[in-house]
N, C-alpha and C positions, 0 to 999 in steps of 0.2 A: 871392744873389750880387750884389755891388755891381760896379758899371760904371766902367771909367777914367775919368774927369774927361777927360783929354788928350783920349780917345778924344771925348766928348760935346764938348767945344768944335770939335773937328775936322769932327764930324760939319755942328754947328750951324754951321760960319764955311765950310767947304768945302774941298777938297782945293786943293794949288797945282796951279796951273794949265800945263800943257806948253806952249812955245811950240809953233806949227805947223810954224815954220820947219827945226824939227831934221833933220836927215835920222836912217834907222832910226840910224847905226850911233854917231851923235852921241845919240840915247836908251839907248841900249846903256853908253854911256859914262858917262852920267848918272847910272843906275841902279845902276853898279855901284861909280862914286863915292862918293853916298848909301848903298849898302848897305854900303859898307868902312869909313865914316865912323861910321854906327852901329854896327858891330861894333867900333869902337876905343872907342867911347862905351857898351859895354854894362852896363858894371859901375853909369853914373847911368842909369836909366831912364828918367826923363824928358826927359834931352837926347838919347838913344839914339831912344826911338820916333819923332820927327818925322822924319829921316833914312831911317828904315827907311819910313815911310808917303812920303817922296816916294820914296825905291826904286821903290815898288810901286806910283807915279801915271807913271813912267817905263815901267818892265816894262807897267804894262794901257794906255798909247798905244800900243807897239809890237804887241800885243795887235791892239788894236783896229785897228791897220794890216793885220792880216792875217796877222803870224808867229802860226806854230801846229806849238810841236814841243813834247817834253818836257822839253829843258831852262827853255824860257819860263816853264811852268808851275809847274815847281819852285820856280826863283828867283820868283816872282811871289808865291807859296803862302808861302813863308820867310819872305818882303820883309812879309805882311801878317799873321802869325802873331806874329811878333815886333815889329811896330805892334801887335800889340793885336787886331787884327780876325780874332776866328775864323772869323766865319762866312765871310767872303772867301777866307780860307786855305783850307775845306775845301773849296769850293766850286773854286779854284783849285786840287789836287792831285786832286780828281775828275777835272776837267776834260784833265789830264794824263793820268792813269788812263787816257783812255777812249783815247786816241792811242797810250798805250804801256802796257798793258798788264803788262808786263812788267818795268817800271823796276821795280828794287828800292829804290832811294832815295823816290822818289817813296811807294810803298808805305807804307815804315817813316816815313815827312814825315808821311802820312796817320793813320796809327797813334798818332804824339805829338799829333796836334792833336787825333784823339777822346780822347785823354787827359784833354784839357782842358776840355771839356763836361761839363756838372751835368745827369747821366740822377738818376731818382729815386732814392731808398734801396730801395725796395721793387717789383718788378716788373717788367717789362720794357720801357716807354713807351717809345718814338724812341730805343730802342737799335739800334746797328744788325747786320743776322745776323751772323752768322761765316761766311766765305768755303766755301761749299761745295764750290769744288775740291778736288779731289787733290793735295796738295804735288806728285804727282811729274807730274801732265798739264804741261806745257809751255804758256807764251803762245804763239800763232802768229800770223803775219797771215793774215787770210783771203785774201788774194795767192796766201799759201804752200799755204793748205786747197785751193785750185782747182789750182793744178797741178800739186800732189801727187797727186788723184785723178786728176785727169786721165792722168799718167805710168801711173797701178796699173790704169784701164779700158783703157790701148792693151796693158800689159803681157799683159795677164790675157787679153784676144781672140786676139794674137798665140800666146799660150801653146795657146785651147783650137782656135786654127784649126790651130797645128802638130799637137796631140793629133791630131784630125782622119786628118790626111796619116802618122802614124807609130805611133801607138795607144801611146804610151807613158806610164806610168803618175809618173814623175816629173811629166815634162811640165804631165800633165793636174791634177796637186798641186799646181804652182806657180800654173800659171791659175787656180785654184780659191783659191788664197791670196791671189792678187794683186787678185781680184774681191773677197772679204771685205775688203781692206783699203780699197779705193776706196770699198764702202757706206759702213764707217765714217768715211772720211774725210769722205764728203758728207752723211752725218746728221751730225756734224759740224757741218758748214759750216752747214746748213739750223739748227741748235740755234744757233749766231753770229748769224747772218740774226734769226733772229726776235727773240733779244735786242737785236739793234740799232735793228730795227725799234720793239720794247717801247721803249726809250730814246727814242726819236725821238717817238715819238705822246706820252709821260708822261716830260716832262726832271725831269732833277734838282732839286731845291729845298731852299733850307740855311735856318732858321730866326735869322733877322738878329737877337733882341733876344731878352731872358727875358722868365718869364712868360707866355707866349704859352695860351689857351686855346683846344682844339677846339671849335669850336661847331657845333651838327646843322645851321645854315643859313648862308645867306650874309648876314649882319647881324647888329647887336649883340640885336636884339631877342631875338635866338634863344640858348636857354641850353647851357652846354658840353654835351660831349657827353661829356668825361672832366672829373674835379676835379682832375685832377693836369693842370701845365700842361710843357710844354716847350720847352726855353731855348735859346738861341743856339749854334748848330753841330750843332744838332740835324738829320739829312737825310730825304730824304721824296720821294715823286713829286706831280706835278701830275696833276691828272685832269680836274679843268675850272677855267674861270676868269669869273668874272662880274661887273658892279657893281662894280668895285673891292677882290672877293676871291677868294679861290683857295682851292679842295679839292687836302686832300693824304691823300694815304698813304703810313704812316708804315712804316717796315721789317716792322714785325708786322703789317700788316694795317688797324689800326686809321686811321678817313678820319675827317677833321672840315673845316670852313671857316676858315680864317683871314684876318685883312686883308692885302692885297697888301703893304703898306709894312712889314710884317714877315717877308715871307721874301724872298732872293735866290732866281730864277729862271735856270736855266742857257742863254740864249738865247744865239744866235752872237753 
């Protein structure tokens, strides 16, 4: 898979530069200028993507300022999908993901840009799972997990202290249901807890360049660990970081060392 030209001088000459001076909502402006500018410009390509990449050197100051919702993320992920840079896009629409859960834009944004990743013909390398929820389980915040069970343990006490005082057999059904659903709710909660935790110790990692081979160590000395290699948007966890390289694991399981300077790391 050949790499944009635009893309490699850009990289080599550096992004434009944000004054400091801006205030956020004058970057706001900027961004949205440049991104409307390339969308009038989409049809040439190449006058389109520079626009679209200062978009998205606008959107990650504001970023780096501290805004952190999902529409930032969106537009940020767009801004740099449509420059050309996947691995930023996906890396930015994860990064949305993990605040809203629930955006369905955001989602389906993420879905077009694994579109655009070269997994192998054969196998499953740096594929990534398929969503093992339930279509129908709900995003929640865990705000809501806590004091929904909270509400179902006062209910459910209340229910079995009136049992108690009146021996009545509704009564004692509803306490008894009201309890079942506060467990659930807090295994639950404790199943969110420890995935966030999982996230936190092993961040994100997008593979920035093709090509890329796992290797069993941390140096070139050391021979891959797959022959097949994989390419840019490719995502993965970190697991440790050493000498100027990083183990990752890949969605199946599969760990190898890569060079630092080829993958994004999802850091604040």
């Amino acid at each position: 898979m050949s790499i944009d030209p635009l893309l490699i001088v850009w990289l080599l000459h550096g992004t434009p530069t944000v004054p400091a001076a801006l205030s956020d909502r004058e970057l706001a402006e900027h961004a949205e200028a440049e991104f409307a500018e390339g969308v009038r410009l989409r049809h040439a390509a190449d006058k389109a993507r520079p626009h679209f990449r200062e978009a998205a050197e606008y959107f990650e100051a504001l970023r780096q300022r501290g805004a952190r919702n999902a529409l930032l993320y969106r537009n940020l992920g767009n801004a740099y999908l449509l420059a050309g840079d996947l691995p930023h896009a996906i890396l930015s629409y994860r990064r949305g993901l993990r605040l809203a859960p629930y955006d369905f834009d955001l989602r389906e944004n993420l879905n077009e840009a694994r579109g655009q990743v070269v997994y192998p013909a054969s196998g499953s390398l740096g594929r990534p799972r398929d969503d093992a929820r339930p279509p129908w389980l709900p995003h929640v915040l865990a705000e809501w997990l806590v004091i929904a069970a909270g509400v179902c343990y006062v209910l459910a006490w209340g229910c079995l202290t009136r049992w108690l005082m009146v021996r009545r057999g509704r009564v004692l059904t509803f306490g008894l249901l009201a309890l079942l659903v506060a467990g659930l709710l807090t295994a639950w909660l404790l199943a969110r807890t420890r995935e966030e935790q999982e996230q936190d110790a092993h961040p994100l990692v997008v593979i920035a360049r093709d090509g890329v081979l796992l290797r069993r160590g941390d140096g070139w000395t050391f021979p891959p660990r797959y022959d097949t290699p994989v390419h840019r948007g490719v995502e993965a966890r970190r697991r440790f970081e050493r000498g100027g390289w990083v183990q990752i694991e890949l969605s199946g399981g599969e760990i190898g060392w890569v060079p630092r300077e080829a993958v994004l790391v999802d850091t604040p």
